[in-house]
RODO-2510 file (C-alpha; in nm, 4 decimals, decimal comma):
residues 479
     n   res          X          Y          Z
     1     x    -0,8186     5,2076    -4,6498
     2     x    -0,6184     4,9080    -4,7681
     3     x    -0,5081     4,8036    -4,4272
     4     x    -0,8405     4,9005    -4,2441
     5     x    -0,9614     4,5955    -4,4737
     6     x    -0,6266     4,3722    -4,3810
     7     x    -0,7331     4,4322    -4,0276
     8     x    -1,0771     4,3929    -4,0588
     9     x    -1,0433     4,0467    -4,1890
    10     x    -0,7870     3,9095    -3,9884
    11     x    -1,0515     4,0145    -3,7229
    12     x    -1,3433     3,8619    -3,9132
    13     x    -1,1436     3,5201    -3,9423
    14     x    -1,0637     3,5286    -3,5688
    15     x    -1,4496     3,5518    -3,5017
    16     x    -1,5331     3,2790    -3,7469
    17     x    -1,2247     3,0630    -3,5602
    18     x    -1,3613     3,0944    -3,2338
    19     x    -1,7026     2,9857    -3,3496
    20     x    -1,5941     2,7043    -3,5113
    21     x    -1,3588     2,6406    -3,2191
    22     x    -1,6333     2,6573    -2,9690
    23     x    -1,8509     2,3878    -3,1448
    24     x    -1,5551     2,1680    -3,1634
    25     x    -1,5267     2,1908    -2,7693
    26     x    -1,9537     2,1306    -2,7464
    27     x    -1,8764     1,8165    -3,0005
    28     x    -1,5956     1,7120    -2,7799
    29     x    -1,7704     1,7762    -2,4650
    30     x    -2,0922     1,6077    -2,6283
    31     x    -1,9037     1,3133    -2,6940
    32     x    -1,6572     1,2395    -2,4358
    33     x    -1,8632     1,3279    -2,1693
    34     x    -1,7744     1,6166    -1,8595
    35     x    -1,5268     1,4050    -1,6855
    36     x    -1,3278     1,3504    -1,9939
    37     x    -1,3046     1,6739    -2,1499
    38     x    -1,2793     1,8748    -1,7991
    39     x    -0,9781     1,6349    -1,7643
    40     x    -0,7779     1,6636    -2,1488
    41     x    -0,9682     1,9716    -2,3299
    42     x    -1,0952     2,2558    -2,0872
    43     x    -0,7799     2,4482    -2,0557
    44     x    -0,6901     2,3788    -2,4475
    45     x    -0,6690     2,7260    -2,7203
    46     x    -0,7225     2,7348    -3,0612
    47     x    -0,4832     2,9411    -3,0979
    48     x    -0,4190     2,9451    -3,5638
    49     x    -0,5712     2,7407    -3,8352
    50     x    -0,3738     2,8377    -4,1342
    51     x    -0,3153     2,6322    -4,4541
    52     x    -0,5023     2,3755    -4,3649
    53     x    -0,2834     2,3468    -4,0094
    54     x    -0,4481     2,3529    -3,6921
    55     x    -0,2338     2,4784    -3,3845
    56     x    -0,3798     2,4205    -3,0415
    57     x    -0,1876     2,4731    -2,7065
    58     x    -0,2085     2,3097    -2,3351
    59     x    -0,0754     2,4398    -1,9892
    60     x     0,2014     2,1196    -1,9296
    61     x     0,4149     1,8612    -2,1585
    62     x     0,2145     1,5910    -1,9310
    63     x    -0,1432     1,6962    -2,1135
    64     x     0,0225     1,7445    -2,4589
    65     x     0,1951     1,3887    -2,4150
    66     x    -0,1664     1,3015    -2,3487
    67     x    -0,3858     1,3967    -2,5839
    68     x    -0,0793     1,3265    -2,8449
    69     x    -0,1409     0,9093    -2,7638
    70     x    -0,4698     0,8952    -2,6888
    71     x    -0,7047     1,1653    -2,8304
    72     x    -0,5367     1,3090    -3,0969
    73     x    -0,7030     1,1489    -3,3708
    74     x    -1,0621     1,1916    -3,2034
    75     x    -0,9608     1,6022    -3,2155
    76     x    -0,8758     1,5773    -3,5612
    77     x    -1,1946     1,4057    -3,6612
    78     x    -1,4343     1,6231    -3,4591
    79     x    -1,2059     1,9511    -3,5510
    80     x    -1,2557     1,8887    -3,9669
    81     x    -1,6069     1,8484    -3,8894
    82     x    -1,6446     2,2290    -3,8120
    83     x    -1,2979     2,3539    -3,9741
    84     x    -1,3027     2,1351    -4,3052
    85     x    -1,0238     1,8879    -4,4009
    86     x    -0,6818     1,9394    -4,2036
    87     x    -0,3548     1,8792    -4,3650
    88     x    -0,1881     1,8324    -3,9680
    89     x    -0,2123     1,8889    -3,5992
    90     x    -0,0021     2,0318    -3,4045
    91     x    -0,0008     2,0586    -3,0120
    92     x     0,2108     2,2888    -2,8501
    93     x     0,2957     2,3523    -2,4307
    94     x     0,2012     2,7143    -2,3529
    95     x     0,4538     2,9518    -2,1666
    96     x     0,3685     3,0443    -1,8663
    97     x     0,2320     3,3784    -1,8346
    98     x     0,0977     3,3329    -2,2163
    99     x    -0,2768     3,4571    -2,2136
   100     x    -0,4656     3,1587    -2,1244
   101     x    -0,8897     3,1390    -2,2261
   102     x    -1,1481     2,8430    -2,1900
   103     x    -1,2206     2,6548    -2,4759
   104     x    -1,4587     2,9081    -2,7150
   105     x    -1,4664     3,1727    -2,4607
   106     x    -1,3661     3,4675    -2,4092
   107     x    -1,4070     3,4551    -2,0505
   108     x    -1,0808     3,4026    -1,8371
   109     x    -1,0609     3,0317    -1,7255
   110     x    -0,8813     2,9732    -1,4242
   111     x    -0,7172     3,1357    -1,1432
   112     x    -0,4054     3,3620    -1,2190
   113     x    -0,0639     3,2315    -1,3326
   114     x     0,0590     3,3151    -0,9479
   115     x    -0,1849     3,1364    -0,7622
   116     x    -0,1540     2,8025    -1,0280
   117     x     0,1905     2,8121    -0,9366
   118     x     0,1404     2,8287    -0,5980
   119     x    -0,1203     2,5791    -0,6217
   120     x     0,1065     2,3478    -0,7965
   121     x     0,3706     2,3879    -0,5417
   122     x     0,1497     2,3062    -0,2853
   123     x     0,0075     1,9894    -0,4692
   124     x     0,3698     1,8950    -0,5148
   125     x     0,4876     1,9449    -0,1647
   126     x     0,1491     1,6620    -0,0329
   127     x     0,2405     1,4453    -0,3036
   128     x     0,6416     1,4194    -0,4063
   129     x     0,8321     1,6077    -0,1023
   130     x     1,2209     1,5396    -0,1607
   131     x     1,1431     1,3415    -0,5192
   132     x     0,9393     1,1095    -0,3640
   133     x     0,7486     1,0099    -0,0098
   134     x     0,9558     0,9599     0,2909
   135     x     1,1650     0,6525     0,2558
   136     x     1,2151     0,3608     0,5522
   137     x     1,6401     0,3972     0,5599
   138     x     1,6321     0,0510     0,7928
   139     x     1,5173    -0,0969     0,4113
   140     x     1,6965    -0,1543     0,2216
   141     x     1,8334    -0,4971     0,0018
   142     x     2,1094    -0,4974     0,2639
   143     x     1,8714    -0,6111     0,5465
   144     x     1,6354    -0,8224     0,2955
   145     x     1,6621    -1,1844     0,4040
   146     x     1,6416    -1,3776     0,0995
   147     x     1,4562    -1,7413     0,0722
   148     x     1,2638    -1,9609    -0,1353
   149     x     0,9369    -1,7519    -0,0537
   150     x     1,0718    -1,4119    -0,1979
   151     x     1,3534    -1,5214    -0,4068
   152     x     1,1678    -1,4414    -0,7624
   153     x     1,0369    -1,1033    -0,6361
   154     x     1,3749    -0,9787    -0,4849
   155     x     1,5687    -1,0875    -0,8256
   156     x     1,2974    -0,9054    -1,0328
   157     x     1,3196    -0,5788    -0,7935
   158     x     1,6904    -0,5811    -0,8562
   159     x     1,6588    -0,5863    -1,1915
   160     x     1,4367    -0,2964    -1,2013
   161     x     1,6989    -0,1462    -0,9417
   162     x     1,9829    -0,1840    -1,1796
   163     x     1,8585    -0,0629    -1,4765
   164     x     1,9224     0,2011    -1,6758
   165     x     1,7210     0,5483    -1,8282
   166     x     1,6485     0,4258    -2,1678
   167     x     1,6973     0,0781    -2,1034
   168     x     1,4264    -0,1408    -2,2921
   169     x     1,2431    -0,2840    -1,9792
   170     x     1,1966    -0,6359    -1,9505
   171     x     0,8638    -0,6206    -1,7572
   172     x     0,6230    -0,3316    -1,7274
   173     x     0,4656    -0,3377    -1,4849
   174     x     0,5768    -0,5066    -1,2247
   175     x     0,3126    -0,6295    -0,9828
   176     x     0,4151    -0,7972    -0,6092
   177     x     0,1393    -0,9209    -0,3958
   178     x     0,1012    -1,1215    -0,0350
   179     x    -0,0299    -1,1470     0,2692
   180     x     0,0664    -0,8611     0,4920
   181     x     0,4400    -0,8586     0,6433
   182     x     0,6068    -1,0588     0,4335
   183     x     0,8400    -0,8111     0,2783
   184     x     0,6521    -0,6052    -0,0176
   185     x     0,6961    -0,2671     0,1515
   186     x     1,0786    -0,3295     0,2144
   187     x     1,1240    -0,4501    -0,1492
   188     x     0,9673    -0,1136    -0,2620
   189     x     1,1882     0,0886    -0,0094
   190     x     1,5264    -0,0724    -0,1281
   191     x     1,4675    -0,0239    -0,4688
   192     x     1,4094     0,3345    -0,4159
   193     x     1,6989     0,3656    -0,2242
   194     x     1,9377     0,1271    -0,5297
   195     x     1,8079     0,3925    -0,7720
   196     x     1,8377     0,7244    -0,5746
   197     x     2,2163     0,5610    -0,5037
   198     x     2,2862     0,4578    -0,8591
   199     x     2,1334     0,6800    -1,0737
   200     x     2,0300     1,0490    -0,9060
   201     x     1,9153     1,1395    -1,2267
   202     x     1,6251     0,9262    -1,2164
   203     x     1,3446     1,0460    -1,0802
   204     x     1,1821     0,7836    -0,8180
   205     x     0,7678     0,8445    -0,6891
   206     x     0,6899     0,6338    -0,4269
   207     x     0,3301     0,6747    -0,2629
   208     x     0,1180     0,4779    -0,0962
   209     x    -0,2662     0,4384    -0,2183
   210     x    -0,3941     0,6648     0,0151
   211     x    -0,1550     0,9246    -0,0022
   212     x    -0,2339     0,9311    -0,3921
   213     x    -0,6013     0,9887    -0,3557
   214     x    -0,5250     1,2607    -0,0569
   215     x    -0,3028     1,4386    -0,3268
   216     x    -0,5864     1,4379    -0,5850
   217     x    -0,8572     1,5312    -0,3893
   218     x    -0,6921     1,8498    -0,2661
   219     x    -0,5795     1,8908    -0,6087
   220     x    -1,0021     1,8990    -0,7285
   221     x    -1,0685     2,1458    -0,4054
   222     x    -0,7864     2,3436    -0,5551
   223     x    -0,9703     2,3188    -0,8749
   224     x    -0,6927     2,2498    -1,0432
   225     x    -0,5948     1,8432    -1,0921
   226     x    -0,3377     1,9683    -1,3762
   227     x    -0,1003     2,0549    -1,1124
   228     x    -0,1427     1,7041    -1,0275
   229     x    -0,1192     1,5083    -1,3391
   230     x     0,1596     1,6935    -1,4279
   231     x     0,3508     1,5750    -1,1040
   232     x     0,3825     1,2196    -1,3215
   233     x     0,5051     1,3977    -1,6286
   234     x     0,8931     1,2978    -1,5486
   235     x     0,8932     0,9954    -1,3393
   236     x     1,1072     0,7584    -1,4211
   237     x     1,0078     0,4590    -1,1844
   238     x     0,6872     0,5218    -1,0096
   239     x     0,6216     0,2569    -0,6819
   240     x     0,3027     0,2262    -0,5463
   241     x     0,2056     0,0448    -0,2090
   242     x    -0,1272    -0,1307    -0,1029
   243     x    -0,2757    -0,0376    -0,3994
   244     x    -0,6062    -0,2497    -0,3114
   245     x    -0,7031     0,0688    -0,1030
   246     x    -0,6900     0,2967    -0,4359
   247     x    -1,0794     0,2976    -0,4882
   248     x    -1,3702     0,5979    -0,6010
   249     x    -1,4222     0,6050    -0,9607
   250     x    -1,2581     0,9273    -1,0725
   251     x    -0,9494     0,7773    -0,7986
   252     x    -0,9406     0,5387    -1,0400
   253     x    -0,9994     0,6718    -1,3550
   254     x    -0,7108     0,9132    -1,2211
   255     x    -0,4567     0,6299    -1,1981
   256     x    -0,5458     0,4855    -1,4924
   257     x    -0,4219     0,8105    -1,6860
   258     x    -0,1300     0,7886    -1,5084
   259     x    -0,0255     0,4523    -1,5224
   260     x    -0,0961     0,4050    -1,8879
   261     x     0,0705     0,7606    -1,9682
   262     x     0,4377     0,6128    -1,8053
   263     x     0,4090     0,2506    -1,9560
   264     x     0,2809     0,3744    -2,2833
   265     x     0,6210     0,6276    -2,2296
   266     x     0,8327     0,2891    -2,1176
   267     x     0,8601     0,3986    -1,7649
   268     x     0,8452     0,1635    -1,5060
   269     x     0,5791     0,0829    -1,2684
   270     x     0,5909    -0,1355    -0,9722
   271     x     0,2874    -0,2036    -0,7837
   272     x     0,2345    -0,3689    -0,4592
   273     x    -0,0710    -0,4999    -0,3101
   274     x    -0,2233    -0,7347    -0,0674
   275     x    -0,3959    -0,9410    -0,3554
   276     x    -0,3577    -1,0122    -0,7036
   277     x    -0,5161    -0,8295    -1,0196
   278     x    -0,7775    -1,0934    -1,0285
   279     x    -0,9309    -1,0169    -0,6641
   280     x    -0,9054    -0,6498    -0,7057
   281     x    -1,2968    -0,5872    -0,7293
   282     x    -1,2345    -0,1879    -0,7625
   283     x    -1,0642    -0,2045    -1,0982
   284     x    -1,1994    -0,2683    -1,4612
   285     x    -1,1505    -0,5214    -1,7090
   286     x    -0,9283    -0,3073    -1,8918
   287     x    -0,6793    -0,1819    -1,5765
   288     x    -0,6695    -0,5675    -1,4666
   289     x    -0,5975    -0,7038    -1,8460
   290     x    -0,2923    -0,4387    -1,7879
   291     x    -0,1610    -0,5362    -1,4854
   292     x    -0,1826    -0,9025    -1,5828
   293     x     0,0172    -0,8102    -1,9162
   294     x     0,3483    -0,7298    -1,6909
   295     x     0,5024    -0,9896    -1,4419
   296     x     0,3085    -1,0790    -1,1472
   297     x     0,4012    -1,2888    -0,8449
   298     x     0,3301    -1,3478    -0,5157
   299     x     0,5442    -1,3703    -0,1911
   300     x     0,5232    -1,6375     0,0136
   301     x     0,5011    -1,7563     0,3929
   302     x     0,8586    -1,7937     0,5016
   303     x     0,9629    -2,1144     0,6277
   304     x     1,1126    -2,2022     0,9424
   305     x     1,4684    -2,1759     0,8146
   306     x     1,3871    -1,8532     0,6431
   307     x     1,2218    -1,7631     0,9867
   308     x     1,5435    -1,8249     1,1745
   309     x     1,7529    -1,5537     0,9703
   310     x     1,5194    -1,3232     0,9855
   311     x     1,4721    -1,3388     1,3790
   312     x     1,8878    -1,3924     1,4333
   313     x     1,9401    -1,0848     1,1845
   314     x     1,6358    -0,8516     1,3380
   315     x     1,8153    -0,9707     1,6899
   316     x     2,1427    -0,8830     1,5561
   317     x     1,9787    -0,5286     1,4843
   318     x     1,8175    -0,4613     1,8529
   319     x     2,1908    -0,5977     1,9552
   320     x     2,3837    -0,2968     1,8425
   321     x     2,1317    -0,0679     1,9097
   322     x     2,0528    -0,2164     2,2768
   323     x     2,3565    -0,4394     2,4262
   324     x     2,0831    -0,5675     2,7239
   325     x     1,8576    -0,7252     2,4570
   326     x     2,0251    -1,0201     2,4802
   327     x     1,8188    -1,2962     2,3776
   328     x     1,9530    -1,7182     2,4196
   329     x     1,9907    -1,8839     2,0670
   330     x     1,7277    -2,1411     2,2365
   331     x     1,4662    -1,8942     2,1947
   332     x     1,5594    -1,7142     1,8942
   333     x     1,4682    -2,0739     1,7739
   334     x     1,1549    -2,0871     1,9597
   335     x     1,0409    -1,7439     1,7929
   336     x     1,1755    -1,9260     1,4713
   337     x     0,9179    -2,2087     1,4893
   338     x     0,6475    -2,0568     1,6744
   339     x     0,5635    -1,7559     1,4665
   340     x     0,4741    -1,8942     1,1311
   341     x     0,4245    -1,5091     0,9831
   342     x     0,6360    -1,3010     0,8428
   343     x     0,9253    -1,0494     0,9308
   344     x     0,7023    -0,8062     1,1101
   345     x     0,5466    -1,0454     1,3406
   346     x     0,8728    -1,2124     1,3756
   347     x     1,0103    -0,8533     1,5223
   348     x     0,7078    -0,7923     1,6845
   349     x     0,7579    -1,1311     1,8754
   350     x     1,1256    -1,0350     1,9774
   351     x     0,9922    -0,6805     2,1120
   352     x     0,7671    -0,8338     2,2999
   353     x     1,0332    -1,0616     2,4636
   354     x     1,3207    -0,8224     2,5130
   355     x     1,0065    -0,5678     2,6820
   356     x     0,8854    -0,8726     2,9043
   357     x     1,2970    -0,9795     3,0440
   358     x     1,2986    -0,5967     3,0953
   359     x     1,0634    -0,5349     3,2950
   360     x     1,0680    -0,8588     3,5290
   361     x     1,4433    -0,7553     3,5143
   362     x     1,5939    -1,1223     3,4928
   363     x     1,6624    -1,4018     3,1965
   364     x     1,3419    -1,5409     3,0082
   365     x     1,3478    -1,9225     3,0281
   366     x     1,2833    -2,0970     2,7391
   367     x     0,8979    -2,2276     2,9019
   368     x     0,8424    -1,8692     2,9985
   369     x     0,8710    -1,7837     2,6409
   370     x     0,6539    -2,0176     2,5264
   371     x     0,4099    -1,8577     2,7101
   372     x     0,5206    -1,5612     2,6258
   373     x     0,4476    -1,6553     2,2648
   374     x     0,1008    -1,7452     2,2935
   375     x    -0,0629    -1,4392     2,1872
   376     x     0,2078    -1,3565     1,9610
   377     x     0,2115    -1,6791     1,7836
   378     x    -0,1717    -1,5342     1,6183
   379     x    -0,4831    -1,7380     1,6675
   380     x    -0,4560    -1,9742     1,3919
   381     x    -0,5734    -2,2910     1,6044
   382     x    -0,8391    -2,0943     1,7847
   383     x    -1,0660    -2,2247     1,5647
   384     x    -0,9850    -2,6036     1,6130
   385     x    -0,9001    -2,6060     2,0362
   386     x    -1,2378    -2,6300     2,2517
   387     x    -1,3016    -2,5789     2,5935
   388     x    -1,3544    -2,9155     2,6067
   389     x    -0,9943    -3,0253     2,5157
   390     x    -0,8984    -2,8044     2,7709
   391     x    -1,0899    -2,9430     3,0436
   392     x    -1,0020    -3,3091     2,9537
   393     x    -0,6249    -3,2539     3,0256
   394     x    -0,6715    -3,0454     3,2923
   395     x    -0,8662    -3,3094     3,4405
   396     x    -0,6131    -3,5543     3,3460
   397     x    -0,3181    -3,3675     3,4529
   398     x    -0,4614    -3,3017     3,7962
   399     x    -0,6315    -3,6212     3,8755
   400     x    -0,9764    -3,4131     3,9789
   401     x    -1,3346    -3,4847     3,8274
   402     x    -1,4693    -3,2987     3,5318
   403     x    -1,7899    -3,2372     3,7569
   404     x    -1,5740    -3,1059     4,0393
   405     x    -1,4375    -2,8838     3,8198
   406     x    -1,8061    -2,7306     3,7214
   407     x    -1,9152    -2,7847     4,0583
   408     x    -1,9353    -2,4818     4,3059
   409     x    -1,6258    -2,6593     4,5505
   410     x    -1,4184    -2,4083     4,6386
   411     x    -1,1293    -2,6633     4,8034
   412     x    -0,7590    -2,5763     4,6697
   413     x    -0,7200    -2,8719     4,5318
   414     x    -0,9972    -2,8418     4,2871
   415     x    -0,9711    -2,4252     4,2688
   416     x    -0,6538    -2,4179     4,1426
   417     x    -0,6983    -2,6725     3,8105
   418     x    -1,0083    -2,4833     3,7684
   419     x    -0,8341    -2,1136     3,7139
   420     x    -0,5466    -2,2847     3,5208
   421     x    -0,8284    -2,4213     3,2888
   422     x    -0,9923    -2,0735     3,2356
   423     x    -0,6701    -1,9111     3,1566
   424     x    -0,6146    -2,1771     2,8942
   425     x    -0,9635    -2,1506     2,7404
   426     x    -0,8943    -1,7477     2,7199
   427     x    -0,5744    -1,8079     2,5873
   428     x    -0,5805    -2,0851     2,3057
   429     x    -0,9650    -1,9937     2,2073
   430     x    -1,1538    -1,6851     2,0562
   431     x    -1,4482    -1,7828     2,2890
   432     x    -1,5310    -1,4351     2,5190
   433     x    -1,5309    -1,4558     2,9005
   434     x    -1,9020    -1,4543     2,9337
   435     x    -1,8849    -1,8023     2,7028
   436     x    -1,6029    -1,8832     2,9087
   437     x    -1,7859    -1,8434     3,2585
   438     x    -2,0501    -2,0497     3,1373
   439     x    -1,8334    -2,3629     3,0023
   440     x    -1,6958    -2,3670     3,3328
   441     x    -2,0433    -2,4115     3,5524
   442     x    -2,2298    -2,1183     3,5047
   443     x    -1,9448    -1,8887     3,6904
   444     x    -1,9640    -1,4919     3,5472
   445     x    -1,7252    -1,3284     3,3618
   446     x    -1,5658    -1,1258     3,6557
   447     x    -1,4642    -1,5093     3,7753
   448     x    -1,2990    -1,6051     3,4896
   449     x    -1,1154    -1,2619     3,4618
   450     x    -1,0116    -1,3212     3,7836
   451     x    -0,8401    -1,6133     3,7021
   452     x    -0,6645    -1,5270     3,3979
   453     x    -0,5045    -1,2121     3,5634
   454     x    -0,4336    -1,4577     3,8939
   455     x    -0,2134    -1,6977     3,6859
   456     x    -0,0815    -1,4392     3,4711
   457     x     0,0820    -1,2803     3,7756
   458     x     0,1632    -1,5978     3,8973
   459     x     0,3308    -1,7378     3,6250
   460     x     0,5746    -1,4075     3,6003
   461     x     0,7005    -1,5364     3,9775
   462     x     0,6861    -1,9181     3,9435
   463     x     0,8925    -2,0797     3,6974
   464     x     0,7529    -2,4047     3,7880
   465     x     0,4164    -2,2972     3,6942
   466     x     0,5613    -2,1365     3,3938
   467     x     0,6706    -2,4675     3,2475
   468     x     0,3782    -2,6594     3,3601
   469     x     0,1382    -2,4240     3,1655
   470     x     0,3995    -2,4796     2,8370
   471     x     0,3333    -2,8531     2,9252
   472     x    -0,0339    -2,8069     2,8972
   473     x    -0,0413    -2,5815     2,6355
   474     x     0,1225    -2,8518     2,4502
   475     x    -0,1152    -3,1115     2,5457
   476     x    -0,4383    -2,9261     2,4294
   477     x    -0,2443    -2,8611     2,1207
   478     x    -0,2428    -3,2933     2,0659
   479     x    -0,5714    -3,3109     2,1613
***
């Protein structure tokens, strides 16, 4: 009879725990909102409350790291509001295969132990295949051309390289931000590579925005964004490129948890984006007062001298790869001065001249280049070269009337100037052949698109012609 009562208590006080334990949850839920809790408390048990110590348990170390910094005195509060005063709290990581219920139900919560495993896998294998997303192996600091534009940013990515597990950091995070091409992805791909080299213990997440938000939105059709938090839970140095395209609210909110989980741990963070914290318009106050706290800077425009190692070194490159990619120092320079971007344009600008000597199988001179160039070199005087520039030196150049050139004659003397002119006005404007056609006395588009292929093939053929247009080019430029 004596035990019949043991057991009939230790059953009554289970009861009463799960009742009290299920209006802490409606309190929690109450307060923090369904995001919040669905994030940190739905798969949390009560599991004793003895002495005046509460013992709760979560699925992962990445939730129980969690709720330890951030909510731990919010569960206490709301948990001796139903439970009376506790003397501690204590969060423990379930097993798996320990019995798993919803917050003050008795109801099974989630899917089985198998398929969260398999779900995890499968979360892991979008988001860190091989410790990390596939890595460019062309960059590295090895093929990094240094200059005053990027100096500050390479040092501080080295030091990040060559530090150590356990190492106070001297800047968390690390933010890197410029215009498109100038080096941010490379940075982020060397230092990847320096760790993974130095120190294979350290574990190395590099994603991209997008590939971020693709992992945690099959992670919520999964129904199961655990999986995915906990794929942060041991990274060491996590890098993240364009992050200006990491937008959505719960994206955010998402990254957030992450981020602030590894600095608050002293892991490092390096960021990368097109922009700095201040112009990111997605973000709150709080996520940009963050950023701002580590070391931000900016990368630079190259200059020309910068430009000229980076085109000799890319050329270098195509060199061993390609032995018929020979390109004349002369032009190398051109490339140098013309293309005022960075080292993908710059590379982009030497493909575009090894393709052209290919295929017209023969030398590139250094006015065929220049023409070459044109479209490469980006349209940043588009806005301040008119039509009428145009047809002012070609006027000049020729010796024939600005009316002639408008006029319907159709004499070679006068037909000629008048196609150059239209292939200059598509080439050094943004004005559309319609515009175009007008400008040039009412003519239709099909005219002026006529022309421009005309002295396109032309030009290939003629060198003479070649270097005339460079000389004319040149002169609308002065204008």
């Amino acid at each position: 009879m004596k035990q019949a009562a043991v057991e009939r208590l230790g059953t009554d006080n289970k009861v009463l725990l799960r009742s009290q334990w299920s209006k802490v949850a409606a309190r929690l839920k109450a307060e923090l909102g369904d995001d919040l809790f669905n994030s940190w408390f739905a798969r949390m048990d009560c599991e004793e409350l003895s002495l005046g110590q509460l013992t709760v348990s979560v699925p992962t170390r990445f939730l129980k790291s969690w709720i330890e910094n951030h909510y731990v005195n919010k569960l206490r509060k709301v948990a001796e509001g139903e439970m009376g005063v506790l003397q501690s709290l204590h969060v423990r990581v379930r097993q798996q295969g320990e019995s798993t219920k919803s917050v003050g139900s008795d109801a099974p919560r989630s899917p089985s132990p198998e398929r969260n495993s398999a779900t995890a896998a499968q979360i892991q294998s979008l988001l860190v295949p091989e410790r990390g997303a596939a890595l460019d192996e062309t960059q590295t600091f090895d093929t990094f051309v240094i200059g005053a534009s990027n100096q500050l940013a390479h040092a501080a990515v080295m030091r990040v390289a060559n530090g150590t597990a356990g190492q106070a950091l001297t800047f968390n995070p690390l933010y890197i931000h410029s215009a498109a091409g100038l080096g941010k992805t490379h940075l982020l791909n060397g230092l990847a590579q320096r760790v993974r080299q130095l120190q294979p213990g350290r574990k190395v997440l590099m994603l991209t925005a997008e590939r971020f938000m693709y992992g945690f939105i099959h992670a919520i059709r999964n129904r199961d964004t655990l999986a995915f938090k906990d794929q942060f839970s041991n990274v060491d140095v996590l890098l993240i490129d364009d992050f200006q395209f990491l937008q959505g609210k719960a994206m955010l909110q998402e990254f957030s948890h992450a981020f602030n989980s590894l600095v608050d741990a002293k892991r490092q963070v390096v960021i990368a984006a097109d922009v700095p914290p201040t112009q990111l318009d997605t973000i709150d106050q709080r996520m940009r007062s963050r950023l701002l706290g580590g070391l931000v800077i900016d990368i630079e425009t190259p200059d020309v001298e910068q430009r000229r190692k980076i085109v000799e070194q890319r050329h270098m490159i195509m060199l061993r790869n390609d032995p018929s990619t020979t390109i004349a120092p002369e032009i190398l320079a051109l490339v140098a001065e013309r293309i005022t971007g960075g080292g993908r344009e710059l590379e982009g600008a030497l493909n575009k001249l090894v393709a052209y000597q290919q295929f017209n199988k023969s030398s590139i001179t250094v006015d065929l280049a220049s023409m070459v160039l044109r479209d490469a070199a980006g349209s940043a005087d588009t806005s301040r070269i008119k039509i009428e520039d145009i047809l002012k030196v070609i006027s000049r150049h020729y010796n024939v009337g600005r009316n002639d050139l408008l006029s319907p004659r159709r004499a070679r003397e006068v037909v000629m100037p008048r196609q150059i002119g239209m292939y200059l006005a598509k080439k050094l404007t943004a004005r559309s052949l319609p515009e175009i056609g007008r400008r040039f006395g009412g003519r239709d588009h099909s005219t002026v698109l006529h022309a421009v292929r005309k002295i396109d093939q032309q030009m290939k053929n003629d060198d003479k012609l070649a270097r005339e247009l460079a000389l004319l080019i040149r002169l609308v430029e002065q204008q």
